[in-house]
N, C-alpha and C positions, 0 to 999 in steps of 0.2 A: 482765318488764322489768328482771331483774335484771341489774346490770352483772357481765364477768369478769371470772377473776381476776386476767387480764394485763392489762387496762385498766385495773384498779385500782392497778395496781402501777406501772405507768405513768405516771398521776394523779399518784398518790402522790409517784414520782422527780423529777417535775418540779415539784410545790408544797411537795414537804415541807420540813421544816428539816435532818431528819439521815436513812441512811439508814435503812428502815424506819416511817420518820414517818407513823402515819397517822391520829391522833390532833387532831393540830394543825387551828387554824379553818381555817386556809388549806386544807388537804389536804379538808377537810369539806366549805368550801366549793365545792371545784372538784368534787368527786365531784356534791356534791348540783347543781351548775349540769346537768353531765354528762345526771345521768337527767331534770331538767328539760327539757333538749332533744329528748331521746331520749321521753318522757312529749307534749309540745309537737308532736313527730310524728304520734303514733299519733293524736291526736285529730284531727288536720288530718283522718286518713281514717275515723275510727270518729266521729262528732259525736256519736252517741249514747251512748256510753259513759258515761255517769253516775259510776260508783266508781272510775271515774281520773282521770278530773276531781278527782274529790274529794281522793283520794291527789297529785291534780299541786298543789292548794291548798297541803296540807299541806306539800309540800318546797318548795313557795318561801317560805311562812310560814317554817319551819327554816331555810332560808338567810339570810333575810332579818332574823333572832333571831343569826345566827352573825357575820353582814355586822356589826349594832350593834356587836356584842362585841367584833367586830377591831377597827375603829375606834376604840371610845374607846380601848383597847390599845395598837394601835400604827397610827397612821394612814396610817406610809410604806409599811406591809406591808399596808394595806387596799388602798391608791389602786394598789399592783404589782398585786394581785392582780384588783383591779375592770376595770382596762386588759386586763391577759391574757388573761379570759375574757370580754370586753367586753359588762359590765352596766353598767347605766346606776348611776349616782348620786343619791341623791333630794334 
């Protein structure tokens, strides 16, 4: 379920701050929505999968630790990025 390397770089051109950015929450966040969805498939057709569940737990826990971060940071670069990849808000 690992993403490539041209998707990443892609991710990346379009959230980062400068280029090569991939560091940045923003850039982090979009990557980790990414295998979320991609993770969010596989189980629609594997139900029984147990340890990717477990692993899909895990990165939205991390997103969702990265999502805080931005926000108290910089809230305008939170609410571009939660619209673009459209996650909800809690």
């Amino acid at each position: 379920m690992a993403l490539d390397s041209a998707k990443k770089l892609e991710i990346a051109k379009q959230f980062g701050r400068t280029e090569g950015d991939t560091g940045s929450p923003e850039v982090q966040i979009a990557l980790l929505s990414y295998r979320i969805k991609e993770l969010t498939e596989h189980l629609k057709t594997n139900t029984k999968d147990h340890s990717s569940r477990l692993g899909l737990l895990k990165l939205v826990g991390q997103r969702k630790r990265l999502m805080k971060y931005l926000k108290k940071k910089d809230y305008a670069k939170y609410t571009e990025v939660i619209t673009a990849l459209s996650i909800r808000d809690k």
